[in-house]
C-alpha positions in Angstrom: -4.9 15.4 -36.4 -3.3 17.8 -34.0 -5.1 16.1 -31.1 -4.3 12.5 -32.2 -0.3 13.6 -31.8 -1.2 15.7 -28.8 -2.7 12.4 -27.0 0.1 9.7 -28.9 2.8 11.9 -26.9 0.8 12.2 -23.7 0.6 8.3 -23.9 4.4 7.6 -25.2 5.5 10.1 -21.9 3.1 8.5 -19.3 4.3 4.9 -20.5 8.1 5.8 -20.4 7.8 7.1 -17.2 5.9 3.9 -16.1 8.4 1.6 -17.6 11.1 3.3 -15.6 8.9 2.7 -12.3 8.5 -0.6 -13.1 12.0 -0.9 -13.3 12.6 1.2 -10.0 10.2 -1.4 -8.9 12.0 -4.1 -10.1 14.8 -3.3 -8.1 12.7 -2.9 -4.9 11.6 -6.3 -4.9 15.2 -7.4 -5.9 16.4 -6.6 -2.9 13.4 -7.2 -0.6 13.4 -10.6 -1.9 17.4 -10.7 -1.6 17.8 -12.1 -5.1 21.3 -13.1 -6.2 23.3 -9.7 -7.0 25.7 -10.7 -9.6 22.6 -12.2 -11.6 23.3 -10.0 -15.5 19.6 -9.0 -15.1 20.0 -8.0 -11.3 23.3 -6.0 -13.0 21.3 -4.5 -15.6 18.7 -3.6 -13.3 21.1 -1.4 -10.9 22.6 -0.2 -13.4 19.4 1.5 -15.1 18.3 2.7 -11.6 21.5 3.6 -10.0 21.6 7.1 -11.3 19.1 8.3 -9.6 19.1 6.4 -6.8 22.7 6.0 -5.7 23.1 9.4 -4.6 19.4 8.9 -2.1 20.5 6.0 -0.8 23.5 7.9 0.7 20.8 9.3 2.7 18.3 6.8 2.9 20.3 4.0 4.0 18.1 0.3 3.4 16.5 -0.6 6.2 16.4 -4.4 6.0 14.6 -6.0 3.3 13.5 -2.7 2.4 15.3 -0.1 -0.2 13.4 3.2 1.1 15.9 5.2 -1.5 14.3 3.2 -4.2 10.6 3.8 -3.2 11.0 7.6 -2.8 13.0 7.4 -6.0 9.9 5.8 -7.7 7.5 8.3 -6.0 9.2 11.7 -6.9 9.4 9.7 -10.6 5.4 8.7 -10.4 4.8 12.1 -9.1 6.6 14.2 -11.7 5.0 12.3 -14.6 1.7 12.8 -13.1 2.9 16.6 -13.2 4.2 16.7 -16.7 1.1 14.9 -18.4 -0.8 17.4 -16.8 1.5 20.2 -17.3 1.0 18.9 -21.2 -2.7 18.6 -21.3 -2.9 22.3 -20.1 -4.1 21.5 -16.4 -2.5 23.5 -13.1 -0.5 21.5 -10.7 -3.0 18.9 -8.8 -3.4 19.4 -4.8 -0.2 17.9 -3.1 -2.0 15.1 -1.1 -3.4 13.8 -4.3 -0.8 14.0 -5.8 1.2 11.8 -3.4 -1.9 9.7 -3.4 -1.9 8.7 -7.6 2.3 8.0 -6.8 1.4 5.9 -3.9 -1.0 3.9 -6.0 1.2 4.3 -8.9 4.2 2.3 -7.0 2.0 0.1 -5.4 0.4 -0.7 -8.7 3.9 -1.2 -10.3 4.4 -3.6 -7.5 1.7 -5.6 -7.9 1.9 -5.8 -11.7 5.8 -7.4 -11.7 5.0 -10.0 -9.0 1.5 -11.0 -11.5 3.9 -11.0 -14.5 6.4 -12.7 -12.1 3.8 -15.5 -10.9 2.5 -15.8 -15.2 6.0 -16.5 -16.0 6.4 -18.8 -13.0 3.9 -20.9 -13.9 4.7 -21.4 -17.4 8.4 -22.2 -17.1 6.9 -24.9 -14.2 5.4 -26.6 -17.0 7.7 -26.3 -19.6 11.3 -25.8 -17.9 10.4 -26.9 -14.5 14.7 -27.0 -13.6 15.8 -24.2 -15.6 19.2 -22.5 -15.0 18.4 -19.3 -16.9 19.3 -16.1 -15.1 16.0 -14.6 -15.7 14.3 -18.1 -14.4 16.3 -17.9 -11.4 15.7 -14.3 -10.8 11.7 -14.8 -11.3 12.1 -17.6 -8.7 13.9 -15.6 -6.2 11.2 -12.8 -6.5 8.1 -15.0 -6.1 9.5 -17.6 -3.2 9.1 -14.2 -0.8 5.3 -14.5 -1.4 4.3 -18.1 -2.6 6.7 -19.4 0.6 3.8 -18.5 3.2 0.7 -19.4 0.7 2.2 -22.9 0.5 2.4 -23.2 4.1 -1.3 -22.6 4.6 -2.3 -24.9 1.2 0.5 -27.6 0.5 0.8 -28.8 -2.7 -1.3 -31.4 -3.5 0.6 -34.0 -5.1 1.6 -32.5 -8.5 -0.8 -29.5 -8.2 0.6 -26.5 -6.4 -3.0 -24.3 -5.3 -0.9 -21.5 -4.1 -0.2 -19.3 -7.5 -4.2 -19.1 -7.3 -4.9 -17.8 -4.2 -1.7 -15.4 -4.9 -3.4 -14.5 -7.9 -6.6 -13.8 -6.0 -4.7 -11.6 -3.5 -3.0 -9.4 -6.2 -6.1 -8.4 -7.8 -8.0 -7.9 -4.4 -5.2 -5.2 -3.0 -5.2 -3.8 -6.2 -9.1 -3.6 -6.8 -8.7 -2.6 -3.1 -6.1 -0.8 -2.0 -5.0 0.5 -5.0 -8.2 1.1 -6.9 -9.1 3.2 -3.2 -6.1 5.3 -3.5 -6.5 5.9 -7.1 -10.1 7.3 -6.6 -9.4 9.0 -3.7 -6.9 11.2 -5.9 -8.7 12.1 -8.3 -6.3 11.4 -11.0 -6.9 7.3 -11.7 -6.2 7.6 -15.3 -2.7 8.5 -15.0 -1.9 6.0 -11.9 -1.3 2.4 -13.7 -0.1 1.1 -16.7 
């Protein structure tokens, strides 16, 4: 019984701490993808974050499209959870370099799994809503233009059949099987890396 409770709280920390990277995340892609500020979820979004990133980014100033205050943020976040959970289970603190490695592939997994939620969501409100004027509609939009914009240059739609969420799709789960799957092995601590 005690071990069921023991591995319940393990699992209720690890997924809190990934909800919040997904939200650091979130706000990553916000601003790479220079989605529309005053959107209420873009609000709600820096709002969540802007504790603990505020006071890096008066540091680590943006450079361009990208929000390096928000990264590190969601490292040292990916990294100390990875830390606790195995503080918890009873393990020493891991090697440093894998360490940074499972917080690498944490955030890049993060990454990857808003713009596949992202694309899911696309699609279906394409079929169903294809002009909606929801704020969350509009925000998914703004997100996934950044990366369906070049696929569609390569494979234009053909007539009323847009190819390019496919081959998006395809290249999600390649860097992740990849990239990600690479770094996740490579530091030794793949269970704790994703969602």
């Amino acid at each position: 019984m005690g071990t069921q409770l023991g591995n319940t709280g393990i699992m209720l920390i690890n997924t809190l701490i990934n909800l919040y990277l997904f939200v650091l995340m979130l706000r990553f892609l916000l601003h790479a993808s220079k989605a529309d500020y005053y959107n209420p979820i873009s609000q709600g979004v820096v709002k969540a974050t802007s504790p603990l990133v505020a006071p890096v980014q008066k540091v680590l100033r943006p450079m361009g499209p990208v929000d390096i205050a928000t990264l590190v943020v969601g490292l040292i976040i990916k990294a100390l959870g990875i830390v606790l959970v195995l503080w918890i289970v009873g393990y020493g603190f891991p090697p440093l370099v894998n360490l940074l490695l499972a917080a690498l592939a944490g955030v890049a997994n993060a990454i990857l799994k808003i713009y596949f939620f992202a694309l899911i969501i696309m699609i279906i409100l394409s079929w169903v809503a294809p002009r909606a004027s929801h704020p969350g509609a509009l925000l998914v939009m703004q997100i996934t233009e950044p990366i369906m914009a070049p696929v569609r240059r390569i494979i234009p739609p053909l007539g009323m059949i847009d190819l390019s969420p496919i081959v998006v799709f395809l290249l999600i789960n390649v860097i992740d099987s990849f990239v990600v799957g690479s770094l996740s092995r490579a530091s030794g601590l793949g269970a704790l890396v994703g969602f």
